[in-house]
N, C-alpha and C positions, 0 to 999 in steps of 0.2 A: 504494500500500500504506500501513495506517496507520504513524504511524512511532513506535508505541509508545507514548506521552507525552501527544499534548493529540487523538488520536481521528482527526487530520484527516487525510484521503487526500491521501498525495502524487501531482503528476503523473507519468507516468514521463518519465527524465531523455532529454533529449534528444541524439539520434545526434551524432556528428562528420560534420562539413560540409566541402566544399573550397570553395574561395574564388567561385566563380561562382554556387552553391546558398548561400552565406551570405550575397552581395549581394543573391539573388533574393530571401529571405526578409525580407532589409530594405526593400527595393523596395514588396515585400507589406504590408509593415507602414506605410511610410508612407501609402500609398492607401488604407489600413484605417482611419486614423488620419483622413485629409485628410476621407474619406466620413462618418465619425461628429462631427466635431469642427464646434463653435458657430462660427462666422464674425464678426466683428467688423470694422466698418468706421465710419470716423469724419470729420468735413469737414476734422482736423487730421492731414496728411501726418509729421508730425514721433510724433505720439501712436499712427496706425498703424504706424511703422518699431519703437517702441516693442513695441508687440501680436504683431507678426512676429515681434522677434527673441526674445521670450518663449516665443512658440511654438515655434521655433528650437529655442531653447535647452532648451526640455521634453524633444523628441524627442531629442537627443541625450544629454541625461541619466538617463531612462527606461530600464530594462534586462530584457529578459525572462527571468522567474527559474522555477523550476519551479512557485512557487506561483500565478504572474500579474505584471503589469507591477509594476515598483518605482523611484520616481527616486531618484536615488542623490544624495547630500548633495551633491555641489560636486567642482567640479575646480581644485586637483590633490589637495589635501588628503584629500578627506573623498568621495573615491571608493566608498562601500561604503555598504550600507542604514543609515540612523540611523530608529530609528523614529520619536524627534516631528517628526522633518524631515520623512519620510516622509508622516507624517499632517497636518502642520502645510501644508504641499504640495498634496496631498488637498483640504484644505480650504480655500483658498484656489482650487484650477480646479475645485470639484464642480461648478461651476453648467455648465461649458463642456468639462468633461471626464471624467463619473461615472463610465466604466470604469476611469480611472486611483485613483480612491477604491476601487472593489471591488479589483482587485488590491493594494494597500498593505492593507486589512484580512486581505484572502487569504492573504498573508506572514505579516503579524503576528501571524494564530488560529494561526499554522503552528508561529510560531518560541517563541508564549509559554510562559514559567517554566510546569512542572510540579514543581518542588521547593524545598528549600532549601540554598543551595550558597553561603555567605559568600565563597566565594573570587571567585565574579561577579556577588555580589549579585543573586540571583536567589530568587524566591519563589512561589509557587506563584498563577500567574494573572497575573504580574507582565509588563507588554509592554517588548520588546528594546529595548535604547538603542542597543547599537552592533555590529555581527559585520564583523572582519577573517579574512582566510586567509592570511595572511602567514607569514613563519616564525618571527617571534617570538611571534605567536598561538599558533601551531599548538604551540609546541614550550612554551609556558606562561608563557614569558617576561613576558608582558604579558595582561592578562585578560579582551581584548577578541576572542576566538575568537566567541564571543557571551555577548555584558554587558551588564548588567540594570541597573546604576546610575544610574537615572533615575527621578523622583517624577512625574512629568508624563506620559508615555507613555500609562499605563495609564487614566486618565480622558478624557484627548483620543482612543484607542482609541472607548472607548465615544461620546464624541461625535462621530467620524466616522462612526459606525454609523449613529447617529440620524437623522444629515444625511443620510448615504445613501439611506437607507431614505425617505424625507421628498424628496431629488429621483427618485429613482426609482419607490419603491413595490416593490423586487423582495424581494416578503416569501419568495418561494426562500432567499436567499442568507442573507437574516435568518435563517430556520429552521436555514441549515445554521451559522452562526457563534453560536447562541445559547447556546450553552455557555461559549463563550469570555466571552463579552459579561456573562455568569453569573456566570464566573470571575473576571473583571477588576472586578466591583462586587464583591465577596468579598474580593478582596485590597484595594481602598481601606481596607474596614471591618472587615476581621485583621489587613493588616502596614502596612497605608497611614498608619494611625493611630497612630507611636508610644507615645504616654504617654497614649491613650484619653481626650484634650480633646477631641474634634469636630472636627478640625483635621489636615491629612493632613503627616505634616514626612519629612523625610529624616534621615537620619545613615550617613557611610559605615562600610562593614561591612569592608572592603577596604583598609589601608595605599598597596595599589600604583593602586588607584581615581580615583574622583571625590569631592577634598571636595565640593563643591556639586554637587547632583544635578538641580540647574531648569535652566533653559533659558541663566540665564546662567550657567554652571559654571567660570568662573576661580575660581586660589582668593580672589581679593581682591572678588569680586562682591557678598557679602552682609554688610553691617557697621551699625555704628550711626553716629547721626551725629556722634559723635568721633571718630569713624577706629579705633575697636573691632571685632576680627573679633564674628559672629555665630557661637556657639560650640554646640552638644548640639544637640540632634532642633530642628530649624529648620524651620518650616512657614512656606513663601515665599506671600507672597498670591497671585498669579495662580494659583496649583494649586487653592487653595480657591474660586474661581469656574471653572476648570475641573470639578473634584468636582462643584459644584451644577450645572451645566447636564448636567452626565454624569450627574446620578441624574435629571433632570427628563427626558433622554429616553431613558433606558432605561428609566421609568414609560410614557412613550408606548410603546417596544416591547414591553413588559411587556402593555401591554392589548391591542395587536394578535395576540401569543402565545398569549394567554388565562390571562392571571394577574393578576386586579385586585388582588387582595387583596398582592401584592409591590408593586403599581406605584402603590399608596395608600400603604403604609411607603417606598418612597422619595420621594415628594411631600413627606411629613413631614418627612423625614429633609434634602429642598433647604431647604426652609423654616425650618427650624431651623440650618440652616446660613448661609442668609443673615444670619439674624438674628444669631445667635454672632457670624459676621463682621463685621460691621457694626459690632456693641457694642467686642468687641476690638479691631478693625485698626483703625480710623478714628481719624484725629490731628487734631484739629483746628489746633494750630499750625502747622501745614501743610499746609493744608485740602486734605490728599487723605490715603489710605492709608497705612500700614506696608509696606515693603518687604517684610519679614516679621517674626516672631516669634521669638525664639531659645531655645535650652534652657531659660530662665528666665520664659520667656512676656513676655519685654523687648520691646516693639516699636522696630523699627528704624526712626526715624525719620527717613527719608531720601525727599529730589521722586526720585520714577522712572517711565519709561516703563509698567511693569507694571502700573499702575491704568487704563492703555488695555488692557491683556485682559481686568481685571475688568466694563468696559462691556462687550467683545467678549461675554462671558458673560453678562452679566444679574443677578450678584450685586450689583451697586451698589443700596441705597437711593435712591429718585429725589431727597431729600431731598438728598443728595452729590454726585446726577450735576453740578450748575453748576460746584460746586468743584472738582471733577478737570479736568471741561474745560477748566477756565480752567487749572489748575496742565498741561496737556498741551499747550499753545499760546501761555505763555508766553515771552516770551523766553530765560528761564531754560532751558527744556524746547525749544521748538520755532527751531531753527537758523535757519530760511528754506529749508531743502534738506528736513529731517526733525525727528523725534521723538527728543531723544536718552535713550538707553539710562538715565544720571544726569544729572539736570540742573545749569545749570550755578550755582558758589555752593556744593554741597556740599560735605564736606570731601576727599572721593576723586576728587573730579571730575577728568578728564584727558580732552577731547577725541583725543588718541591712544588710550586704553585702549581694550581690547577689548570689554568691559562696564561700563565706567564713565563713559561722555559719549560714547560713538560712536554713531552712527545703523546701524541695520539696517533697511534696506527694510522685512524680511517682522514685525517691532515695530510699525513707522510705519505698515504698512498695517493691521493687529490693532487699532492703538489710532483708526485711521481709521471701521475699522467697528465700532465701540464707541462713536465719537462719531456718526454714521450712527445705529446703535441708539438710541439716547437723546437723538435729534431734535437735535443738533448738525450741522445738515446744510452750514452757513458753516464751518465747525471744519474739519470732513470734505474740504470742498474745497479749503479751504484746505492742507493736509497733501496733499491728491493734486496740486495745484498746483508744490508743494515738490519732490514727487519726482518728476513729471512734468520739472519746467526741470533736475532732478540727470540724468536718462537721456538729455537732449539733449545735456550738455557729457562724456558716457561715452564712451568707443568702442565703436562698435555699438550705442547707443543699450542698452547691457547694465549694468542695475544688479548691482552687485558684492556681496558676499557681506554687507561692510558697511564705511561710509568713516569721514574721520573728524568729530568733531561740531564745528568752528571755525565761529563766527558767518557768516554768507551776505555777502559783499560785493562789490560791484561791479564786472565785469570780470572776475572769479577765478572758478573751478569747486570744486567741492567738494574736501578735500585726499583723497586717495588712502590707503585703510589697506593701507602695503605687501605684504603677506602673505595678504589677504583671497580667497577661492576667487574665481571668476568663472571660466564660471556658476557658479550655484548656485541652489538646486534653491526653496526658500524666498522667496529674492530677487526669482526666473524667475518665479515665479506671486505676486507681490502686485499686478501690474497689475490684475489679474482680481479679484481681493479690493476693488481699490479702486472699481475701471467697477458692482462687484456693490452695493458700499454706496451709492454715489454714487445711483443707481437706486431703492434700495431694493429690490431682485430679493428674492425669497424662494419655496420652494414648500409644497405642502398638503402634510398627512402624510396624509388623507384619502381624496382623488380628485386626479386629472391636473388641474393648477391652478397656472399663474404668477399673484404677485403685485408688484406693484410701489407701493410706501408713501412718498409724497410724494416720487416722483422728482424729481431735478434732475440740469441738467450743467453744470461748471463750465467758466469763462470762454473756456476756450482751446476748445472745443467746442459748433461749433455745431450738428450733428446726431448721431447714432449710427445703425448699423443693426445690427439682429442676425440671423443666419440661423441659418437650420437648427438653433433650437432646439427639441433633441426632446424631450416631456413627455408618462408615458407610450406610447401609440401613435401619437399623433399629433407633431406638427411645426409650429411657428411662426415667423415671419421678420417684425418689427418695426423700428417705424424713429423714434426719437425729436429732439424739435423744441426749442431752446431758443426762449422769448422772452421778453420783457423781464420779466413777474412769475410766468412758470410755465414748465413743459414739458409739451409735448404729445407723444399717441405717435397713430401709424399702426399699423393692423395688416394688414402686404402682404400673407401669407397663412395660413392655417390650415386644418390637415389634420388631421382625428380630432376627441375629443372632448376638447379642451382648453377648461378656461375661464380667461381672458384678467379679473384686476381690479387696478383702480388704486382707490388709496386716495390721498383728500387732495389 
């Protein structure tokens, strides 16, 4: 039934089960799971326990919700849907897991803002940041019953659409979310846009909230490089290359729709964005980005991981891409395990902080295929390298939710962030994000078409094989070769009409 608000058909709720009919249904679902899912095998036994316990770790965090599957943040903590987890998740296994993409947007057309309600910062088109059922939810106490306090959500929304749509082709699904998809480019450019600069920022609406609304949301995460908070409508850089790739493929969905004439005004609209950003954020004292901008249009200059999302995006000037890379692989920046959060030398820097010098996997691997993107393919492997020898010295070969950032030294393992979820949901899938950059994996928005754009595989691997990758109607199972100045690939079999190109 529709549920009043944003059109979408609920499914209906499901029966109470006793204990022998809710193993069987799990049983079911893993075999469902086992039969659709990409197979990954590799000549390095250490990088396959890696992959497993990834996979492992999905299925146990994946929960079936009325609207379709949903992985839920992290255990213990963060037990319930967060939506840029959710998608940030998503986007990281599309390549090896696209049903779990359709249900996270499936949720999210479900649960998105129809109003405006300051008490949960909610706005009309606005995607969910967080929903507990708890009793202090329930009862108001706290305002995260379902809460909307987040600037990022709703652009990375539309860009897991895009993706979707682009490995699958299921222009169904597209049809039935394009209102959402409508919606959500509507509120970047009504509520998205504070103070109407070009520029999407945040400000909380909400006392009992989230001061910071990105991805890094401690209150001490966004500051200048005096150890100044960033203060009024703060527009964080990495949301402004999420916005530009969000309007460049909701212009792609736009023309498969049949609407040129929006999906030329949003081309415009990336383009002009690149460029503003560029002019603005760009520091060159410290030859990468602004952290972001604050109520004063002050740029925060501060070294951070978050100019590896802007590669991940495609917002960078090529003109800039050397100097970030270098500033992302610095010692300063890159530990020998990962990417940290703040690098190090700045003035908030604390390899214990949460966001301020720790390493998070699902960051390190972001800023991996950003470097991947923009032909840093040594950069790239180097960084998967990093957190490949971090998952050997883990228990269970299970990278944690995020450690801490202390230099990489001899004999010692990474330090432990006491508190940190494990699994977790972000964490769990950047192996997949890093095997996908490393390759260069991509698909047509076209026709049924893997690509692969100057593959490589780094050191610790000497072969891969992939199966049962489905594109399209068909299915392919490849097998790739390092050697000494290239990689080669095999193609074991191929079923339907898939076309198979490597570039470079």
């Amino acid at each position: 039934m529709p549920d009043g608000k944003s059109g979408y058909v609920k499914k209906p709720e499901s029966p109470a089960r006793n204990h022998a009919e809710a193993v069987t249904g799990w049983t079911n679902r893993l075999r469902e799971t086992e039969a659709e899912r990409v197979e990954i095998f590799t000549s390095n036994e250490e990088f396959n326990g890696w992959l497993n316990r990834s996979n492992a770790d999905l299925d146990m965090l994946v929960s079936d919700t009325i609207y379709g599957r949903y992985p839920y943040a992290g255990v213990p903590w963060f037990a319930t849907p967060f939506g840029r987890d959710g998608i940030i998740t998503a986007l990281e296994t599309l390549w090896v897991r696209p049903k779990l993409a359709r249900g996270v947007l499936s949720f999210l057309a479900a649960t998105q803002a129809a109003e405006v309600d300051p008490s949960i910062e909610s706005e009309p088109g606005k995607i969910v940041h967080e929903m507990r059922d708890g009793e202090m939810a329930a009862l108001g106490e706290v305002p995260f019953k379902r809460y909307y306090g987040t600037v990022d959500a709703t652009p990375l929304f539309v860009i897991l659409a895009g993706h979707y749509y682009r490995r699958t082709g299921d222009r169904e699904f597209i049809d039935f979310i394009w209102n959402n998809i409508r919606r959500a480019v509507n509120w970047i450019d009504e509520y998205g846009d504070v103070d109407g600069d070009g520029f999407v920022e945040y400000q909380s609406h909400n006392e009992r909230g989230l001061t910071h609304q990105c991805w890094k949301d401690s209150n001490d995460s966004i500051f200048h490089s005096d150890g100044g908070d960033a203060k009024g409508a703060i527009a964080v850089s990495e949301v402004q290359g999420y916005v530009y790739e969000a309007k460049l493929l909701a212009a792609d969905l736009a023309d498969i729709i049949g609407d040129p004439d929006w999906a030329n005004e949003l081309r415009e609209q990336a383009d002009r964005l690149k460029q503003d950003f560029n002019a603005r954020f760009w520091v060159p004292s410290i030859g990468t980005f602004a952290i972001a901008l604050d109520g004063d249009k002050q740029p925060c200059k501060v070294r951070n991981s978050n100019a590896g999302h802007l590669l991940y995006s495609g917002i960078v000037d090529p003109s800039h891409a050397a100097s970030v890379a270098a500033t992302l692989t610095d010692e300063r920046a890159f530990s020998g395990w990962g990417i940290r959060t703040i690098s190090d030398g700045e003035v908030r820097y604390n390899p214990m902080s949460y966001h301020n010098g720790s390493i998070w996997p699902h960051d390190t691997a972001m800023c991996a295929a950003g470097l991947a993107r923009y032909g840093f393919r040594n950069e790239c492997a180097r960084v998967i390298a990093g957190l490949f020898d971090a998952s050997l010295v883990n228990d269970l070969h299970r990278l944690p939710e995020l450690f801490c950032g202390f230099d990489r030294l001899p004999g010692h393992a990474p330090t432990l962030y006491p508190v940190a979820c494990s699994p977790q949901a972000w964490a769990t899938g950047a192996v997949f994000l890093l095997l996908q950059s490393i390759l260069g994996l991509t698909f047509s928005p076209t026709r049924p078409q893997v690509r692969f754009e100057n593959p490589r595989l780094p050191d610790f691997l000497n072969w891969v094989r992939i199966q049962n990758l489905r594109v399209g109607d068909g299915v392919i199972d490849l097998a790739f070769h390092r050697h000494p100045r290239d990689v080669g690939m095999n193609v074991e079999r191929k079923e339907g009409d898939v076309q198979i190109v490597v570039i470079g």
